[in-house]
N, C-alpha and C positions, 0 to 999 in steps of 0.2 A: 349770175350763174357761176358756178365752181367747177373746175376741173376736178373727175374724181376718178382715181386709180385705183382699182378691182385691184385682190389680194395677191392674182396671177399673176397680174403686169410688175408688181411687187417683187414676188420671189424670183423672179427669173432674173431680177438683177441685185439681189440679195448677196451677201457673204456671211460667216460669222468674221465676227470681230479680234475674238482668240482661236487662229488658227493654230499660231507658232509660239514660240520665244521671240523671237527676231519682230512679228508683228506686234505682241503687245508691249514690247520696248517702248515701240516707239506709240503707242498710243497717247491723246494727252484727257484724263478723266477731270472731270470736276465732278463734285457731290452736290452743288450747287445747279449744274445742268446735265444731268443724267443720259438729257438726250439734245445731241449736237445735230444742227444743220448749218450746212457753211455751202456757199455762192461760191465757183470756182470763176478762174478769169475768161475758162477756155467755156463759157456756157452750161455747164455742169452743175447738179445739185447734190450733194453728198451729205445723209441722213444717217446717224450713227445712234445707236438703242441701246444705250449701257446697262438696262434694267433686267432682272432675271424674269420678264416675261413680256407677252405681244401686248401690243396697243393698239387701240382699235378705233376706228374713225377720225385721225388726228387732222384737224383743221391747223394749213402751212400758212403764215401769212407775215409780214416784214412791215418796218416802215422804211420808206426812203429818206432822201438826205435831206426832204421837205418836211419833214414828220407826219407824209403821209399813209396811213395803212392801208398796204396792199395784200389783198387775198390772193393766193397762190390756188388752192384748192383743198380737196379730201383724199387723203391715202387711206383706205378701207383697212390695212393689218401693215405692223413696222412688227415687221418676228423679235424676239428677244436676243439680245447680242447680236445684231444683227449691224453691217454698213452697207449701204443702199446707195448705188450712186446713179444718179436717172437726166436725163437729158433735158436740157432749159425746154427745149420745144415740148417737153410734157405739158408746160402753163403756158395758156394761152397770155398770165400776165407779163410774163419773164420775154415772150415775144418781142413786146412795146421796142425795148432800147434796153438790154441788158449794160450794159456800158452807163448808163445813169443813173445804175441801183448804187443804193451805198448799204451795205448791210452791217451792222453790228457784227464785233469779236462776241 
């Protein structure tokens, strides 16, 4: 089974990406990955949408430091230019032992 976040549970914790000056300074783009997810330390998932438009039913899923893949779940809409930052207890997989995950730069 998958964890699957409705489009609401989404925008409510949405921003755009190009606010300011000051914010897209500091952004860091690849053309290679358009769109960034990064594991924070403090339990946190931060989803960034470089593409000029939504996306729609994106299956999250990682391997660990065993190279095993793990499903995260389904996010139903990632808005376009959109950073997304949502809380590990969203996945029921991130639960387990977040401290054990190794995720990929």
């Amino acid at each position: 089974t998958y964890n699957y976040l409705p489009t609401d549970t989404i925008l409510k914790r949405a921003a755009n990406l190009f606010t300011n000056t000051e914010a897209i300074s500091k952004l860091k783009f690849s053309s290679l990955y358009p769109v960034r997810v990064l594991y924070m330390y403090n339990g946190q998932l931060t989803i960034e949408n470089f593409l000029p438009y939504n996306l729609s039913n994106v299956k999250l899923s990682f391997k660990d430091a065993q190279g095993n893949v793990i499903d995260l779940g389904v996010i139903e809409t990632i808005p376009k230019h959109s950073k997304i930052v949502l809380p590990g207890e969203a996945f029921d997989s991130l639960k387990i032992d977040p401290y054990t995950l190794f995720l990929p730069k």
